[in-house]
C-alpha positions as CSV (number, residue, x, y, z in Angstrom):
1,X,-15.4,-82.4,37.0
2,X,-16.5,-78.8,35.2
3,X,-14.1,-77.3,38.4
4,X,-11.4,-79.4,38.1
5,X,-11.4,-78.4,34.1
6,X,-11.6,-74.8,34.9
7,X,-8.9,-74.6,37.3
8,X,-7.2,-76.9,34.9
9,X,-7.2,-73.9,32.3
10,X,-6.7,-71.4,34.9
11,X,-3.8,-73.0,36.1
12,X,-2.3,-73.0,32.3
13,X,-3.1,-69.7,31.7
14,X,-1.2,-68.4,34.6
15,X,1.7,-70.9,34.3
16,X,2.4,-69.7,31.1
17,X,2.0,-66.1,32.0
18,X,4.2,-66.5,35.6
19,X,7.0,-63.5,36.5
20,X,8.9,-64.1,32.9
21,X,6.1,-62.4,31.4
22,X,4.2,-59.0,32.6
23,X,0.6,-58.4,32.9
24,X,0.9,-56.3,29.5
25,X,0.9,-59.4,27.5
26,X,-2.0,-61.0,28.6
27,X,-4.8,-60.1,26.6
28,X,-7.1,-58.6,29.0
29,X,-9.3,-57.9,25.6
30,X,-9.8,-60.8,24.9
31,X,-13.7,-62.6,25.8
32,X,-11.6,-66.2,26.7
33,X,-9.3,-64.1,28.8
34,X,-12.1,-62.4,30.6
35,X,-13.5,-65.7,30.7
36,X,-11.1,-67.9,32.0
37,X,-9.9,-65.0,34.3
38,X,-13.6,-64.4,36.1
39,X,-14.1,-68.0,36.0
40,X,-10.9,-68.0,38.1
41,X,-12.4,-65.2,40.5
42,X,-15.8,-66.9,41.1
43,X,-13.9,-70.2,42.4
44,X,-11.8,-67.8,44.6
45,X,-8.6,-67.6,42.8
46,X,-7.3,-64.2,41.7
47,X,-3.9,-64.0,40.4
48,X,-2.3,-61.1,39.7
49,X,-2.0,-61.7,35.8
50,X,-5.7,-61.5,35.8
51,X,-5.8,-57.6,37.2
52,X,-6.6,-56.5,33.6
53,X,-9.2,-58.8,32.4
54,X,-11.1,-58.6,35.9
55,X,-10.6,-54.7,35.2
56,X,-12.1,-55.6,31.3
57,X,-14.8,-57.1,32.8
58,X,-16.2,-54.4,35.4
59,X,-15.1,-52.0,32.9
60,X,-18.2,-53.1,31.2
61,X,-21.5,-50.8,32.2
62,X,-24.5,-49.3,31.3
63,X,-25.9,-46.2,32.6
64,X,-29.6,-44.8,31.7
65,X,-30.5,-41.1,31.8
66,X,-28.9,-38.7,34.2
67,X,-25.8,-41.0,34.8
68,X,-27.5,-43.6,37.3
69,X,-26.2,-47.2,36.7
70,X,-28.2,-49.4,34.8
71,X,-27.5,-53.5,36.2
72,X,-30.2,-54.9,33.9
73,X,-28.4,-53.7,30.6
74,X,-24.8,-54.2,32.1
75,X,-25.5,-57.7,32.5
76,X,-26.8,-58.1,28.8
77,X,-23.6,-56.3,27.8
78,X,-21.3,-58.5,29.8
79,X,-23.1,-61.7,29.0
80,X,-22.8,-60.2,25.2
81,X,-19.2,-59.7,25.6
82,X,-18.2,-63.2,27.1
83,X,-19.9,-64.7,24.6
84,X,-18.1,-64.1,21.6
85,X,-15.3,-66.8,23.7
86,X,-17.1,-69.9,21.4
87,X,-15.1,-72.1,24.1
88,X,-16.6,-70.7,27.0
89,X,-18.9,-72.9,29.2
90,X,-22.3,-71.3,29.1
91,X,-23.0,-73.1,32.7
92,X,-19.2,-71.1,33.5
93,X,-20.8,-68.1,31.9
94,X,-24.0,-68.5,33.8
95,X,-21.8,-69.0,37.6
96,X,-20.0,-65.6,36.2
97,X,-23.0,-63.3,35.3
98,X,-25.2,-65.0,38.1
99,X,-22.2,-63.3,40.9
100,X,-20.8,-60.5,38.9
101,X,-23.5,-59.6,36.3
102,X,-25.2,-56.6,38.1
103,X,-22.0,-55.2,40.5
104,X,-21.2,-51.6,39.1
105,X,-17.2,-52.0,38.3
């Protein structure tokens, strides 16, 4: 039922953002675009108005001393990040960071 919501919203967000629109008005800012879009990405669907917020998302790292990539504090920064979306499923969220978290962008 959760998938069938999600791909519900997915499917609104990019039927409302088809070829009449570019990718520059898509918030790819925004926490419930990021959300919505990675939700997307973890069920296999990646449209091409999500290229931004996917790029929003593994834009999102943390490095410790001498530049080495930290996975641990990126995925408390991301998990940070997606939750300011108050509408986000935390079982979504949990799918998202569980995949994605940790993968250097």
């Amino acid at each position: 039922m959760k998938k069938t919501a999600i791909a519900a919203a997915l499917l609104c967000l990019t039927a409302t953002t088809m070829p009449a629109m570019a990718d520059d008005n898509v918030d790819s800012g925004d926490p419930c675009t990021v959300f919505l879009c990675m939700a997307g990405k973890v069920m296999g669907e990646s449209p091409s108005e999500c290229n931004g917020a996917v790029k929003k998302f593994f834009s999102i790292n943390a490095f410790k001393k001498k530049h080495r990539f930290n996975p641990g504090k990126t995925f408390d920064m991301r998990q940070e990040f997606l939750g300011q979306c108050a509408s986000a499923d935390p079982a979504t969220v949990s799918k998202i960071l569980s995949k994605f978290g940790k993968i250097r962008g």
